[in-house]
N, C-alpha and C positions, 0 to 999 in steps of 0.2 A: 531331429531332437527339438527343434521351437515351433514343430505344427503342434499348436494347443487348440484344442477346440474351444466354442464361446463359453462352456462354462468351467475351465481351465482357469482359462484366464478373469473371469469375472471371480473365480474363487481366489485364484492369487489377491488379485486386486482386493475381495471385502477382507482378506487376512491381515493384509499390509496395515488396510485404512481402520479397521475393528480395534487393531494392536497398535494405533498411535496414541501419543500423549493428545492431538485433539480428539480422537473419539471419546477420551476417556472425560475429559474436558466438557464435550458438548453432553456426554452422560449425566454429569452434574447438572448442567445446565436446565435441562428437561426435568430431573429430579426438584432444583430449585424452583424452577418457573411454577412446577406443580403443586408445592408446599406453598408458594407463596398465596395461590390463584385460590388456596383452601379455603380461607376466611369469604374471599368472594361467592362461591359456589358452596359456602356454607355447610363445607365438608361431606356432603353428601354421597349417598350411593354409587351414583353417575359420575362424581368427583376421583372415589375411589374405582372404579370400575376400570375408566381411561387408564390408570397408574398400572395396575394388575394385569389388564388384558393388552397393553404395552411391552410390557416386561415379559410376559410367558413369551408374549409369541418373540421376543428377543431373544428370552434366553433356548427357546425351542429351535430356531435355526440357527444359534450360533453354537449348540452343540455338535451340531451336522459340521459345520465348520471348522470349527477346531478339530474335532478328529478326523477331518480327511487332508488337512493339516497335519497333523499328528501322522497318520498313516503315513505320508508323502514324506516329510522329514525321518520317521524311521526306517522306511527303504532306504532311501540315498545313503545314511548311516552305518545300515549293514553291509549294504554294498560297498561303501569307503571301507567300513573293517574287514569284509571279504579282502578285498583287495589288497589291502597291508597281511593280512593271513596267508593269503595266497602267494606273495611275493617276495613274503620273509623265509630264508633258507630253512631257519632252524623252527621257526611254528608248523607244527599240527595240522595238516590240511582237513583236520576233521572237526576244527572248530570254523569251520567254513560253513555259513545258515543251521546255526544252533537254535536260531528262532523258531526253528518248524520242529524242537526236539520237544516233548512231553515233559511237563511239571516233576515228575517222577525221574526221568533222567536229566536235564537241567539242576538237580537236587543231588543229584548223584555225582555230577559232572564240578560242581560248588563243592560240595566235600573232599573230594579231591586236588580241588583246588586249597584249598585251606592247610589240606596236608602238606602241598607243594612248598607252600608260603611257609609253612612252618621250617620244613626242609630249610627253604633260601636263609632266614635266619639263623640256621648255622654254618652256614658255610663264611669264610674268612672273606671271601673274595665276593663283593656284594655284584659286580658283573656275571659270576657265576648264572646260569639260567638252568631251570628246569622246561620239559616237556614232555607231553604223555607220553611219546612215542621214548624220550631219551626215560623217563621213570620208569614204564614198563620192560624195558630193554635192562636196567639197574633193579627192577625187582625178580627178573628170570633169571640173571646172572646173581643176586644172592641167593634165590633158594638154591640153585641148583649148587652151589657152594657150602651151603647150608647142610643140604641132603650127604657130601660127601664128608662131612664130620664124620667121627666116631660116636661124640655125643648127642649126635639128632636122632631122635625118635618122631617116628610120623603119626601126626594125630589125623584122626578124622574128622569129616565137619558133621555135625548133628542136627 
């Protein structure tokens, strides 16, 4: 687990140091130096140039940056929620890598959740929990209860 290769660890490393209160500090810094140095270099083209083509190419690799950042921290993350998913009795082993499910089902998957929630709010007992698997298991056993009324008539869906 801690063979990182050289640009592993160079990337740990510029995340730490990019994300300190002194990088942000020394950011000013160059920003001031260069405002100041204005009136010297008489605000010129090559004045402004330095400032500009500093900053692109700053802000150009520290995009790469932060999102492989970003990527790094959101594994670990699903991973950690995997693993309370997985090792909690009563959760859903099927919200186990929802990240790989499609906008369209993730939507689907949110709406149902909403229903849930709404659910929980009636119930007395706020420890009460729902799950998909305990919801769909309470929505078979009402229809089918449902269906053995006298007054159920079965519609169709159109």
């Amino acid at each position: 687990m801690k063979n990182k290769n050289f640009f592993e660890k160079f990337s740990n490393w510029a995340t730490a140091a990019t994300g300190s209160s002194g990088a942000f500090i020394g950011a000013m810094a160059v920003i001031v130096i260069w405002a100041v140095t204005g009136p010297i270099f008489k605000y010129s083209d090559t004045w402004q140039l330095v400032i500009n083509t500093g900053t692109t190419i700053v802000t150009f690799l520290m995009v790469f940056l932060i999102q492989k950042a970003q990527n790094k921290d959101s594994k670990a993350i699903h991973l950690k929620l995997n693993e309370l998913v997985a090792s909690h009795e009563g959760a859903s082993n099927r919200m186990v890598n929802l990240e790989d499910l499609n906008e369209v089902e993730l939507d689907k998957l949110h709406k149902f959740y909403i229903t849930l929630s709404k659910l929980a709010e009636k119930e007395d007992d706020i420890t009460c929990t729902h799950s998909i698997d305990a919801a769909e298991e309470n929505q078979v056993m009402k229809s089918s209860n449902f269906k053995k009324r006298k007054s159920y008539t079965p519609t169709t869906k159109s």
